[in-house]
DRENPA-3360 file (N, C-alpha, C; in nm, 2 decimals, always signed):
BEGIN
1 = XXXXXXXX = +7.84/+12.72/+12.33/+7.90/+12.85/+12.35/+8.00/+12.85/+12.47 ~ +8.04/+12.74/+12.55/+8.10/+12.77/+12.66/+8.26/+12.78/+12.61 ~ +8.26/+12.71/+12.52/+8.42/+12.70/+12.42/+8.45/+12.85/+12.38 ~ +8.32/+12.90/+12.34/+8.36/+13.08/+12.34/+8.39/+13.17/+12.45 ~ +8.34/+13.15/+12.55/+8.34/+13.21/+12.68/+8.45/+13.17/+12.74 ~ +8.51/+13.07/+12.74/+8.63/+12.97/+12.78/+8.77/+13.08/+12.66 ~ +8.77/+13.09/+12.55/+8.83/+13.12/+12.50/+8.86/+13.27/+12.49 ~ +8.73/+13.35/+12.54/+8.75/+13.48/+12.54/+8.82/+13.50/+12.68;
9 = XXXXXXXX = +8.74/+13.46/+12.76/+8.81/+13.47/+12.95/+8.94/+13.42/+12.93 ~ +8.98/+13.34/+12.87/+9.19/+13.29/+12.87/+9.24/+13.38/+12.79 ~ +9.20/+13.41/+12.67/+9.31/+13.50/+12.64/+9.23/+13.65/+12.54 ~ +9.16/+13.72/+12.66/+9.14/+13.88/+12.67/+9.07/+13.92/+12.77 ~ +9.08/+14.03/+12.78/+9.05/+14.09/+12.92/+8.91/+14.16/+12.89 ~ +8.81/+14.12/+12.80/+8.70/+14.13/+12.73/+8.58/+14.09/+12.84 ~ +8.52/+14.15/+12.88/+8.37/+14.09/+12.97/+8.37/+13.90/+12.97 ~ +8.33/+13.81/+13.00/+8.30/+13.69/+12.93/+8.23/+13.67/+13.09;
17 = XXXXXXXX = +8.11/+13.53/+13.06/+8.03/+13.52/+13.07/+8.11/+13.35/+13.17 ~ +8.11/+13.37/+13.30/+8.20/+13.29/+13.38/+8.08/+13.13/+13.36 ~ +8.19/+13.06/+13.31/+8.14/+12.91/+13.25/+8.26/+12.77/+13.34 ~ +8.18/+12.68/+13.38/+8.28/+12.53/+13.39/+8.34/+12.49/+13.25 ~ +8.49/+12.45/+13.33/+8.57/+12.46/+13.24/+8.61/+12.32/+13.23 ~ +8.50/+12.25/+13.15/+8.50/+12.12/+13.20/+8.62/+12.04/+12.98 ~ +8.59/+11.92/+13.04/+8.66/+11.88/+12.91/+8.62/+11.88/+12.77 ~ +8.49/+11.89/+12.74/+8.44/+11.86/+12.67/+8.43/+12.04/+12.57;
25 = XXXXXXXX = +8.43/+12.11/+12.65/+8.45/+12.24/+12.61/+8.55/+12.31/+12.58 ~ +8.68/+12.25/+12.70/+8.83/+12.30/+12.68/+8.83/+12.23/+12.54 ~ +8.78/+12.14/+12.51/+8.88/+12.06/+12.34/+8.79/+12.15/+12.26 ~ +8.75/+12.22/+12.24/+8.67/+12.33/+12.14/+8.71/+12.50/+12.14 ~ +8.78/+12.51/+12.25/+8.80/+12.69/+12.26/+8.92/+12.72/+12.17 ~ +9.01/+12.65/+12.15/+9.13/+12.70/+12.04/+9.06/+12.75/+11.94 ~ +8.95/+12.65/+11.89/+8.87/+12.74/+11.76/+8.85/+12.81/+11.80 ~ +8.79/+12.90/+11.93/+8.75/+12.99/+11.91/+8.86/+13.13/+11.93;
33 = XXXXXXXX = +8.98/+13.09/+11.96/+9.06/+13.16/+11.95/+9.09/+13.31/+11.85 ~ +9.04/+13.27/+11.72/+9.04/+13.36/+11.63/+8.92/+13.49/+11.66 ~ +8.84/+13.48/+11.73/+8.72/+13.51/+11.77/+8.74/+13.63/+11.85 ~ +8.92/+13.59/+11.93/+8.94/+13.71/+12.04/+9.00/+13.83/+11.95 ~ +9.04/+13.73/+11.81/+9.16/+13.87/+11.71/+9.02/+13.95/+11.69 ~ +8.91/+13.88/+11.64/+8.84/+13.99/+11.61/+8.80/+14.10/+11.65 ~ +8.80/+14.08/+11.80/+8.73/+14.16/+11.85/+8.87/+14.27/+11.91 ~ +8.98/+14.24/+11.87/+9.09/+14.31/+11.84/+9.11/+14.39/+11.72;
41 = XXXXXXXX = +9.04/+14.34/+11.65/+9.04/+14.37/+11.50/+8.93/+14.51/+11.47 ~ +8.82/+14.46/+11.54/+8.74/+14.55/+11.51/+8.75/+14.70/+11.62 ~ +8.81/+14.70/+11.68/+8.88/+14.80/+11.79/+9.00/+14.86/+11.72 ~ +9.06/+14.82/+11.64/+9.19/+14.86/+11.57/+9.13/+14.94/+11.43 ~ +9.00/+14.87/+11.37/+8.91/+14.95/+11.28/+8.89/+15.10/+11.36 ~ +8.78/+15.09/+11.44/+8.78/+15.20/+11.48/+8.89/+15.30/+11.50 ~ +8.99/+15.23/+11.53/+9.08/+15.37/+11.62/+9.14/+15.44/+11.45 ~ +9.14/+15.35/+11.33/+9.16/+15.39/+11.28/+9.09/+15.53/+11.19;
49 = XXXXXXXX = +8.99/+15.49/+11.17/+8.83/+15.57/+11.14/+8.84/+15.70/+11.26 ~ +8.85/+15.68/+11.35/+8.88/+15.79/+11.51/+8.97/+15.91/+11.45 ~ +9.09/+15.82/+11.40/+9.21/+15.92/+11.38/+9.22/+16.00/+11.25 ~ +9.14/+15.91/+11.17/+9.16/+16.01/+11.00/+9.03/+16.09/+11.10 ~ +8.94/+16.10/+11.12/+8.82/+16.19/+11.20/+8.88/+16.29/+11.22 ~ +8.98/+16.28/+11.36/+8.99/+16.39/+11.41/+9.17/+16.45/+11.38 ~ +9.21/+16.39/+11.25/+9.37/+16.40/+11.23/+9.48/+16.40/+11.27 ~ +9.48/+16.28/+11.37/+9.55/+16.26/+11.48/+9.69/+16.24/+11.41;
57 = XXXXXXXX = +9.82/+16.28/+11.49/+9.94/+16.27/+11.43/+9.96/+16.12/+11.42 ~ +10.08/+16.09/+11.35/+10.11/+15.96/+11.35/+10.16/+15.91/+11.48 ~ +10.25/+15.98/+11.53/+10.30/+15.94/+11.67/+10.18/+15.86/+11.77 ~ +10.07/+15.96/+11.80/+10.00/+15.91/+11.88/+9.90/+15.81/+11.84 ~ +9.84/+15.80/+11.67/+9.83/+15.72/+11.61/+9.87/+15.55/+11.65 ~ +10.04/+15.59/+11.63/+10.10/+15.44/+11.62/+10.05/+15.41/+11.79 ~ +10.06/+15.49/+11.86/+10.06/+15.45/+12.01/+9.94/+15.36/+12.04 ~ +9.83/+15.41/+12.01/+9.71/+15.37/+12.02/+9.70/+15.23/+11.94;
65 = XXXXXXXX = +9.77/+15.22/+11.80/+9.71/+15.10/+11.75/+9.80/+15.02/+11.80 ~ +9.91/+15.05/+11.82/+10.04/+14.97/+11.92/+9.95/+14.90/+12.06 ~ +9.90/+14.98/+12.12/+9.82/+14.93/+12.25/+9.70/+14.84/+12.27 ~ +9.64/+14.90/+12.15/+9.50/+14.83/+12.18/+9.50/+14.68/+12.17 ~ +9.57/+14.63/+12.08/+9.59/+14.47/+12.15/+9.61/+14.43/+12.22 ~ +9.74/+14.52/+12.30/+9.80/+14.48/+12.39/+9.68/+14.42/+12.52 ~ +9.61/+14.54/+12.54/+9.50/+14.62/+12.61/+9.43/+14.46/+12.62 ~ +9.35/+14.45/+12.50/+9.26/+14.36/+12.50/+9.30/+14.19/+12.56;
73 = XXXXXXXX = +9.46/+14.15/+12.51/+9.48/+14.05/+12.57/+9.53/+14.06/+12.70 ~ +9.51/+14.15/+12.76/+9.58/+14.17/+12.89/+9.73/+14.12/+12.85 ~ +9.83/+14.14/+12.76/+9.96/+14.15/+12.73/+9.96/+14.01/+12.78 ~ +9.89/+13.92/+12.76/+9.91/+13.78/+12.76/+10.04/+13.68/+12.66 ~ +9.99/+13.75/+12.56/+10.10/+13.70/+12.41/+10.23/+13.78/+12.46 ~ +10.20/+13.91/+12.49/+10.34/+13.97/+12.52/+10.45/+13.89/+12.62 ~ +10.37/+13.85/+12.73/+10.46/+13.78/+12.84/+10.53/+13.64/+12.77 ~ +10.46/+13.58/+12.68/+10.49/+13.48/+12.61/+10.65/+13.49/+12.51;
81 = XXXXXXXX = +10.64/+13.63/+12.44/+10.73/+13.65/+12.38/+10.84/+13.70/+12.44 ~ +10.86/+13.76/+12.58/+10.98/+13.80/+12.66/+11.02/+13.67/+12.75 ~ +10.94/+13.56/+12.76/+10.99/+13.45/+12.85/+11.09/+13.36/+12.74 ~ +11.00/+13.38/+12.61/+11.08/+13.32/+12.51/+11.25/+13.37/+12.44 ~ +11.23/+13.52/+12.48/+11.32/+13.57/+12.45/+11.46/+13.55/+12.54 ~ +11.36/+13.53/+12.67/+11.48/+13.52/+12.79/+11.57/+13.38/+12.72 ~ +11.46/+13.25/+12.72/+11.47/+13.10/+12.68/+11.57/+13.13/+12.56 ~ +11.58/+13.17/+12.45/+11.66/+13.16/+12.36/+11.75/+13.25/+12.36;
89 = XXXXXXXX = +11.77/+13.36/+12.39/+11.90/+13.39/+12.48/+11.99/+13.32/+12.60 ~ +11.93/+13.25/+12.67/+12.05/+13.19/+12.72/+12.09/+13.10/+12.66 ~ +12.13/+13.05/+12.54/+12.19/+12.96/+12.44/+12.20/+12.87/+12.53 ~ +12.11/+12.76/+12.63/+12.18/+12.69/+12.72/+12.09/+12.51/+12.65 ~ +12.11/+12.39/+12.67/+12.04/+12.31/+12.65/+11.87/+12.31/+12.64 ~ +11.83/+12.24/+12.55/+11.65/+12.26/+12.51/+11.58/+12.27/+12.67 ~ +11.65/+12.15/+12.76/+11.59/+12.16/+12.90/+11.58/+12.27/+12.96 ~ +11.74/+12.31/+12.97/+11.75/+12.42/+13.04/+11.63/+12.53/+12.99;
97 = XXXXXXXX = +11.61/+12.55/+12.86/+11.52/+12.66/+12.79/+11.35/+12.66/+12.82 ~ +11.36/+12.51/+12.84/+11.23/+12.46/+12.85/+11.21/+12.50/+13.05 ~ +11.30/+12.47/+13.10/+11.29/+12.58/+13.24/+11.27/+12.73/+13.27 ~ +11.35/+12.77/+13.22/+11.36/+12.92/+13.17/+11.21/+12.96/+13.15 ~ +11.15/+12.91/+13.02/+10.99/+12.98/+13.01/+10.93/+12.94/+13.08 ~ +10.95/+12.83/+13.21/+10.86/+12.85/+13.35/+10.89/+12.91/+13.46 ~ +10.99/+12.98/+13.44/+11.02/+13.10/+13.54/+10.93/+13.21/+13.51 ~ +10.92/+13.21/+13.65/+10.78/+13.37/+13.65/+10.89/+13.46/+13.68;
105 = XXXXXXXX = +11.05/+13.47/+13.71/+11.12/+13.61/+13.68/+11.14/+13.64/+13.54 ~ +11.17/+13.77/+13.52/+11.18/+13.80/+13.41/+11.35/+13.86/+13.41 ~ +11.40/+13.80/+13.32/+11.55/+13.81/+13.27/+11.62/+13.99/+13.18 ~ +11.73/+14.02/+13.20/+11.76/+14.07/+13.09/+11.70/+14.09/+12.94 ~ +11.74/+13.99/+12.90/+11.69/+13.95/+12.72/+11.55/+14.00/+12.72 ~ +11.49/+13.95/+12.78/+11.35/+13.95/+12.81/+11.29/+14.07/+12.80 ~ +11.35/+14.18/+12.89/+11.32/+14.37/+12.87/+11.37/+14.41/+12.73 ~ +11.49/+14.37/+12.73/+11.56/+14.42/+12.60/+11.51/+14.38/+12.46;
113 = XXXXXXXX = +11.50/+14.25/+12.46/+11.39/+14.24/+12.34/+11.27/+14.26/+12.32 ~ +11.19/+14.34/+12.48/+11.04/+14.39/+12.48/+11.04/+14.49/+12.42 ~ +11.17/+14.57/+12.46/+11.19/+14.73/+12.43/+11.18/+14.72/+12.30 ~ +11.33/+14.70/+12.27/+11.32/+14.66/+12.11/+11.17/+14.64/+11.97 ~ +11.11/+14.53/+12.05/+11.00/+14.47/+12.00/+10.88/+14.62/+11.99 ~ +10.85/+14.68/+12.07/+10.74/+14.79/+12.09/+10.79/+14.89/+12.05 ~ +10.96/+14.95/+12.04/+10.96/+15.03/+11.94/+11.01/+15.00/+11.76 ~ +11.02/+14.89/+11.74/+11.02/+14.87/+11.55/+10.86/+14.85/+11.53;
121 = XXXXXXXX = +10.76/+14.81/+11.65/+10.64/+14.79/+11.61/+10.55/+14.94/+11.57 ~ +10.63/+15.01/+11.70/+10.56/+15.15/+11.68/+10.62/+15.24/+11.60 ~ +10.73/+15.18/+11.54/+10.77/+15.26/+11.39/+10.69/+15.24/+11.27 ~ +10.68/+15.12/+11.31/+10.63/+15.06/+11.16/+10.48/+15.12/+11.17 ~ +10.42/+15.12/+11.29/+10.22/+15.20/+11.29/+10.30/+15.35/+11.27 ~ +10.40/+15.36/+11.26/+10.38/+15.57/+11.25/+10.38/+15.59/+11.07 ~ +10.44/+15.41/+10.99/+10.46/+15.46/+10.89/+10.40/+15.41/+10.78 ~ +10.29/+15.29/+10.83/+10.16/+15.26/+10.74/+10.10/+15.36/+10.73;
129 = XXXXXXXX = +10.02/+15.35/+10.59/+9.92/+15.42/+10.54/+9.79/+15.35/+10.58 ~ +9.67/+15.35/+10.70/+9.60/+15.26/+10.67/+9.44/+15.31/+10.62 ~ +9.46/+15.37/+10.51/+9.34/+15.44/+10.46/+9.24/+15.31/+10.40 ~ +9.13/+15.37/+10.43/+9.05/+15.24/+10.33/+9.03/+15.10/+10.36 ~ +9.04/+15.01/+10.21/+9.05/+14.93/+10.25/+9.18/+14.83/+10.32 ~ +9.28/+14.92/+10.31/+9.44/+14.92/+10.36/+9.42/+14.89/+10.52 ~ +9.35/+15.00/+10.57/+9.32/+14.95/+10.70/+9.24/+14.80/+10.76 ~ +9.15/+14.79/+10.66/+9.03/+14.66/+10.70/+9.15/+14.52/+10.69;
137 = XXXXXXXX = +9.22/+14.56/+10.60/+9.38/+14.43/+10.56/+9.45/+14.43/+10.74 ~ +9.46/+14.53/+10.77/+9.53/+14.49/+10.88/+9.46/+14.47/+11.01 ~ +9.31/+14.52/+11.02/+9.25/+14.51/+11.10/+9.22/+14.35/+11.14 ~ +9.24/+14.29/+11.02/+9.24/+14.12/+11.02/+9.32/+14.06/+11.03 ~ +9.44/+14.12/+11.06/+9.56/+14.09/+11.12/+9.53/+14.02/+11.25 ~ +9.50/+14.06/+11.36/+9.51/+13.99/+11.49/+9.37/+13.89/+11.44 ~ +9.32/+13.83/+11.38/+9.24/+13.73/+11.37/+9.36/+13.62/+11.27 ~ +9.42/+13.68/+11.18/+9.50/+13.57/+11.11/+9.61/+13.54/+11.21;
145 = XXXXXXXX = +9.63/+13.62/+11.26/+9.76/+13.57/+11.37/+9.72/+13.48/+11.46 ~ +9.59/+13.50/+11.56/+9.56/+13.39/+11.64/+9.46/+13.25/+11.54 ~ +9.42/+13.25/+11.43/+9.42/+13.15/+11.33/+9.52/+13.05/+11.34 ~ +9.63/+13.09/+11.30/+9.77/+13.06/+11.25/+9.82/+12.99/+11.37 ~ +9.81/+13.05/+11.50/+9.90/+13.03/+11.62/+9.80/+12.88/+11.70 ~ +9.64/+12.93/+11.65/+9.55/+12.80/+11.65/+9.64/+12.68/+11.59 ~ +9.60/+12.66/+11.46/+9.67/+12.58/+11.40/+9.77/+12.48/+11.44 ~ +9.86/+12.58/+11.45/+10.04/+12.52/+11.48/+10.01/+12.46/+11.60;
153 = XXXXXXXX = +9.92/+12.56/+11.69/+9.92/+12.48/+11.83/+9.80/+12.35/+11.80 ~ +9.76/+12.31/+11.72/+9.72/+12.15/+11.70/+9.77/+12.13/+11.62 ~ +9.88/+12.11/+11.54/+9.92/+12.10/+11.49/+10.09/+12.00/+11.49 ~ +10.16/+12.10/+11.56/+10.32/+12.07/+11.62/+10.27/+12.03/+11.75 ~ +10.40/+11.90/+11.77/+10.42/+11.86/+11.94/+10.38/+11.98/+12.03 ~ +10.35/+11.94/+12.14/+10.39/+12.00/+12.26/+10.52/+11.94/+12.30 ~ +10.59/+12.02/+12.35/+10.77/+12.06/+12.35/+10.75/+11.99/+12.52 ~ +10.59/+12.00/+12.62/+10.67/+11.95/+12.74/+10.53/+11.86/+12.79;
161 = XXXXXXXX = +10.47/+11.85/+12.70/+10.35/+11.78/+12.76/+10.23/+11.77/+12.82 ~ +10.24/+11.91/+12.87/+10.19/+11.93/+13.00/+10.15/+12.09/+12.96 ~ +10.11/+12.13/+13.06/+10.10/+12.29/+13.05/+10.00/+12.36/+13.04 ~ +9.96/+12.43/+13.06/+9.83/+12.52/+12.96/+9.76/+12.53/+12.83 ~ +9.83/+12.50/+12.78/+9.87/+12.48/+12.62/+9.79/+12.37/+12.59 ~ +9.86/+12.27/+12.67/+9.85/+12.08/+12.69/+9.69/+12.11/+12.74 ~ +9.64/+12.19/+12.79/+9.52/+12.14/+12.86/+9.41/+12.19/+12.79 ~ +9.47/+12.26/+12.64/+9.34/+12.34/+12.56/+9.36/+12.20/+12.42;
169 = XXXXXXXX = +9.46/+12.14/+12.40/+9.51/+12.10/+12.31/+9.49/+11.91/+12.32 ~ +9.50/+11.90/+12.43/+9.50/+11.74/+12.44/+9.37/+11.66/+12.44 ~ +9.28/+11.73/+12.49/+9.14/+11.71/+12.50/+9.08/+11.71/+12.36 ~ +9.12/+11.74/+12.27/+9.08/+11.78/+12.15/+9.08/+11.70/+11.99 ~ +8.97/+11.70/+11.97/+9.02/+11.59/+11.85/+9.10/+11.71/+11.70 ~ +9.21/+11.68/+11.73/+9.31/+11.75/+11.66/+9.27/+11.79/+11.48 ~ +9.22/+11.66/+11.45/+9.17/+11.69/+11.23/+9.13/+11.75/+11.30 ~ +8.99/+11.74/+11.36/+8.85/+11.86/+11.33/+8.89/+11.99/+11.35;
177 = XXXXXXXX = +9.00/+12.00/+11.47/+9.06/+12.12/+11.51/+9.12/+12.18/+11.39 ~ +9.17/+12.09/+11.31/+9.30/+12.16/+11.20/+9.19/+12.23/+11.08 ~ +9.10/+12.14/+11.10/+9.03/+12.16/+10.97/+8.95/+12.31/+11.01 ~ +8.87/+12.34/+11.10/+8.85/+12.49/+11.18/+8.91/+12.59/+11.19 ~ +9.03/+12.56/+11.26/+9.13/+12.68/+11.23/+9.20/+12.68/+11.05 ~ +9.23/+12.57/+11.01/+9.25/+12.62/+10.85/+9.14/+12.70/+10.82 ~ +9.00/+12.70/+10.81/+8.91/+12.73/+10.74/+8.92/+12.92/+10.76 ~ +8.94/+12.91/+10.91/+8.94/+13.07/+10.97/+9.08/+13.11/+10.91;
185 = XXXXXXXX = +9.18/+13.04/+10.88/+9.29/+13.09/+10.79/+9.27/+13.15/+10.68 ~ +9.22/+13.05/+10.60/+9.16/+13.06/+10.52/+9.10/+13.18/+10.44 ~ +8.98/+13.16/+10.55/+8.87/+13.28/+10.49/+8.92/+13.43/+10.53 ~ +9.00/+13.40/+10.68/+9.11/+13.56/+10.66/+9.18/+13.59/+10.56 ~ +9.26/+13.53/+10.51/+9.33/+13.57/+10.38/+9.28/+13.61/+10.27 ~ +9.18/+13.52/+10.22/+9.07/+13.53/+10.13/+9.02/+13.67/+10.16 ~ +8.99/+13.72/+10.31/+8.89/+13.80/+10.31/+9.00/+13.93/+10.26 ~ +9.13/+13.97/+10.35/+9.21/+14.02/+10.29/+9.24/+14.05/+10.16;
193 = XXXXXXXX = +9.25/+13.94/+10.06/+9.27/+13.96/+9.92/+9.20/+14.06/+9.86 ~ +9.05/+14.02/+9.89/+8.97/+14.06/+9.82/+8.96/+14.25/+9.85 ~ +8.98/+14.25/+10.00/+8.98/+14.40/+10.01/+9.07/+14.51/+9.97 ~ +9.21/+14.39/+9.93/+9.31/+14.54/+9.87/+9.43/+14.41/+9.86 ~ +9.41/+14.35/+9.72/+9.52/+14.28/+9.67/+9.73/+14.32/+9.74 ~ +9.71/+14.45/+9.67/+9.90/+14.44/+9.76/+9.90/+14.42/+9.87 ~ +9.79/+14.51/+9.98/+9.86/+14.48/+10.10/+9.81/+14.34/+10.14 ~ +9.76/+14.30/+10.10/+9.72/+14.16/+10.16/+9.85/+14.04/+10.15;
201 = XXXXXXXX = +9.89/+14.08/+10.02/+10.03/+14.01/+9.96/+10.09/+14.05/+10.06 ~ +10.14/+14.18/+10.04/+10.29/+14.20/+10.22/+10.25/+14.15/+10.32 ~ +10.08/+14.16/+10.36/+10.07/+14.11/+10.51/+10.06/+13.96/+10.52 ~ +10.04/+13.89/+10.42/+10.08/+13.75/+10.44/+10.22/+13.70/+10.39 ~ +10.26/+13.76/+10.32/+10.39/+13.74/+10.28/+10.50/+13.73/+10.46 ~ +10.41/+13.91/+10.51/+10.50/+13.83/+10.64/+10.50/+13.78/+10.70 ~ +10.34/+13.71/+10.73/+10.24/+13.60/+10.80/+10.36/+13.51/+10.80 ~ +10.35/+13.46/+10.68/+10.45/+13.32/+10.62/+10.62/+13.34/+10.65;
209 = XXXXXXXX = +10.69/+13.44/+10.65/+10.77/+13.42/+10.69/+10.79/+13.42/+10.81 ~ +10.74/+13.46/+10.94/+10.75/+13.41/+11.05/+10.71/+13.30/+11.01 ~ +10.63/+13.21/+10.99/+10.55/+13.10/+11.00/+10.67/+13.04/+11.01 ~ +10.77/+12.99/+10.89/+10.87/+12.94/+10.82/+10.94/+12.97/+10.95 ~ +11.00/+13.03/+11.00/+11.07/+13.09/+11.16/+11.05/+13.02/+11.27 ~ +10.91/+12.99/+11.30/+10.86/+12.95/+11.38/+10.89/+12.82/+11.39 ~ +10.81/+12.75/+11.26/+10.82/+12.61/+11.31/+10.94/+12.58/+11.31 ~ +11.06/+12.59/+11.23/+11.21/+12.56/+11.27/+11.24/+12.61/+11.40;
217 = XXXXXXXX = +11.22/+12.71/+11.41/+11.32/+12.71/+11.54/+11.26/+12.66/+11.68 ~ +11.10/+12.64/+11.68/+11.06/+12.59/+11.76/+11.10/+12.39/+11.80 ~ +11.14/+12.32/+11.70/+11.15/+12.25/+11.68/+11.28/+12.24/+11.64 ~ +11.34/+12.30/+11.64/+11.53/+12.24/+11.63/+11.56/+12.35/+11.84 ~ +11.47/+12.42/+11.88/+11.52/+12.47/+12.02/+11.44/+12.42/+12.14 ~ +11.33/+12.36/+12.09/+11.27/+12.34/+12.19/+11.22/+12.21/+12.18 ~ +11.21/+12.16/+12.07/+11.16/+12.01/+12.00/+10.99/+12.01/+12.05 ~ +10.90/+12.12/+11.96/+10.80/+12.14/+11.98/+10.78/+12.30/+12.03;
225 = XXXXXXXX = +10.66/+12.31/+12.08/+10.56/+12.44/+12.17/+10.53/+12.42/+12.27 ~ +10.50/+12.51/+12.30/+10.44/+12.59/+12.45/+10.31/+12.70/+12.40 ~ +10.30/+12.75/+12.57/+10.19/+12.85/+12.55/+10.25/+12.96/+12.51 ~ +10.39/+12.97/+12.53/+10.48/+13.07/+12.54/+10.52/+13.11/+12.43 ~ +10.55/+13.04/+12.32/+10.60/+12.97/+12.19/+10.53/+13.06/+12.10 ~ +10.40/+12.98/+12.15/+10.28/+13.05/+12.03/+10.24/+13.20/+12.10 ~ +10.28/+13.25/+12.22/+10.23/+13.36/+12.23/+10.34/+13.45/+12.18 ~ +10.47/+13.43/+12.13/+10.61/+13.46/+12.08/+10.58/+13.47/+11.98;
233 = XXXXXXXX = +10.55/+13.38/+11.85/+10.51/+13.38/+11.71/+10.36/+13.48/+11.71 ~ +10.26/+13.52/+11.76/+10.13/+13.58/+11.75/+10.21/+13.72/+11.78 ~ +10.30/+13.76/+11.86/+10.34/+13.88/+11.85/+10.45/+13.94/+11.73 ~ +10.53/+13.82/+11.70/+10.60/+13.84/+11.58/+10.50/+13.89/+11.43 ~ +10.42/+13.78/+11.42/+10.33/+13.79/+11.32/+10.26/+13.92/+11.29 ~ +10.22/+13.94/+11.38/+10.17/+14.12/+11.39/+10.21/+14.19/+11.39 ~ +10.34/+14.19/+11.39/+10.44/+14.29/+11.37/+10.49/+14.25/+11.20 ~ +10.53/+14.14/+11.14/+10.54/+14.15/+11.06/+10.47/+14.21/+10.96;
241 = XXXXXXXX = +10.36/+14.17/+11.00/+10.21/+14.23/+10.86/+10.21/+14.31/+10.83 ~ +10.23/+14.40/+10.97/+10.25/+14.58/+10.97/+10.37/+14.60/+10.88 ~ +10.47/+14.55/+10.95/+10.61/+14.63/+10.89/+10.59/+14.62/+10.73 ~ +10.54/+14.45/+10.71/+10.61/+14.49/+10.59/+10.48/+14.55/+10.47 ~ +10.35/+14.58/+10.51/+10.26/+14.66/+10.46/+10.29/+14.79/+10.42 ~ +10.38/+14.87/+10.57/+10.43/+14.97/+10.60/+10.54/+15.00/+10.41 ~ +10.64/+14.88/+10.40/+10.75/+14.86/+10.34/+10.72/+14.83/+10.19 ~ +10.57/+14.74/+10.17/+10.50/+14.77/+10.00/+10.44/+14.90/+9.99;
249 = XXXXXXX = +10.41/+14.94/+10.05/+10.37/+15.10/+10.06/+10.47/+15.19/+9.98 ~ +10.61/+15.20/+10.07/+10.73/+15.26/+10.01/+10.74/+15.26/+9.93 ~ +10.75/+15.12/+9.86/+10.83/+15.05/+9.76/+10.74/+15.12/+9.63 ~ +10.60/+15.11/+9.62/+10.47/+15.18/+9.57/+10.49/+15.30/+9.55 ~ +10.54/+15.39/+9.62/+10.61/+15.51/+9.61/+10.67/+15.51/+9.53 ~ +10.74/+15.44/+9.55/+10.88/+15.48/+9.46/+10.86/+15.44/+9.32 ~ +10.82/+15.31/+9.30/+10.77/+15.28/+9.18/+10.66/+15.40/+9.10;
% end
């Protein structure tokens, strides 16, 4: 259990149960990574259940499901994806980029694609439907996203060797790892399917096309990942599921 407690304490701001953070434990907590979506997941159920309750508008609706991730990782992923944003905005050499996401300032690009980022997110929650089992499809969103971001991160190089990242990742016998996190892949999608065929299709449809995103550009801009990388792709990802759930929805409409 220390791999859990290890995993919850790095990345959420969730109670955990203060453990040595010794080696043998660090090479097991990426598994449990998916572990923190849930408990994102099932906080994003409720608020849902909360709001059809008490008929809460969309506006404040989206606000709330917009947040509560945020909330739970202590915007850990978020910092990831504005350092990245800085990095790949300055169009400058892989090194130079690879400096950039270890700057603790935060740049231009960085705000401007946060803003950006939190409001097409909070468009897209004003304009899902998440009734039913529509909602339980997305509620398992932040568990396929940190699955996924598991994965890749045993998966793809580390881009610098070293790092945070390096210290959950190297210690670790990588198959067993791949084969754990596929399985939690896995059985998210699966579990998805089963609860509401179309949205499950949009919300992995957009799973996969970040995916596709990710590993190229991580790997033609950085030649590899970071902690930063993957916490850039877990916010993408979650955003896509939504939007384009939001966008089979329409399309359902109209048809």
């Amino acid at each position: 259990m220390k791999s859990f407690w290890i995993a919850l304490s790095m990345y959420s701001k969730l109670p955990a149960h203060q453990v040595e953070w010794d080696e043998k434990s660090l090479s097991w907590a990426l598994c449990w990574f998916p572990a923190v979506g849930a408990a994102s997941g099932l906080l994003l159920w409720g608020w849902f259940r909360l709001s059809a309750r008490l008929g809460v508008g969309s506006a404040l609706f989206a606000a709330g499901a917009l947040l509560l991730p945020i909330l739970v990782s202590g915007a850990i992923h978020l910092d990831g994806f504005c350092d990245t944003c800085d990095a790949l905005s300055s169009h400058q050499s892989r090194e130079r980029k690879l400096e950039i996401l270890k700057d603790s300032h935060t740049g231009a690009f960085a705000i401007i694609c946060c803003g950006l980022y939190l409001l097409v997110f909070f468009a897209a929650w004003t304009e899902v439907r998440p009734a039913g089992r529509v909602g339980a499809v997305l509620a398992l969103g932040p568990v396929l996203s940190r699955s996924l971001s598991g994965l890749f991160a045993a998966s793809l190089p580390n881009a610098r060797g070293r790092g945070l990242l390096a210290a959950f990742t190297q210690p670790m016998d990588g198959a067993k790892a791949r084969v754990i996190l596929g399985l939690w892949t896995a059985a998210c999608a699966a579990a998805m399917v089963l609860l509401d065929m179309g949205a499950a299709l949009a919300a992995l449809t957009g799973a996969a096309l970040v995916c596709c995103y990710y590993v190229i550009m991580s790997r033609r801009q950085f030649g590899g990942i970071t902690g930063d990388l993957a916490g850039f792709f877990l916010q993408l990802c979650e955003l896509a599921m939504v939007l384009c759930t939001a966008l089979a929805q329409k399309v359902e409409v109209l048809v």
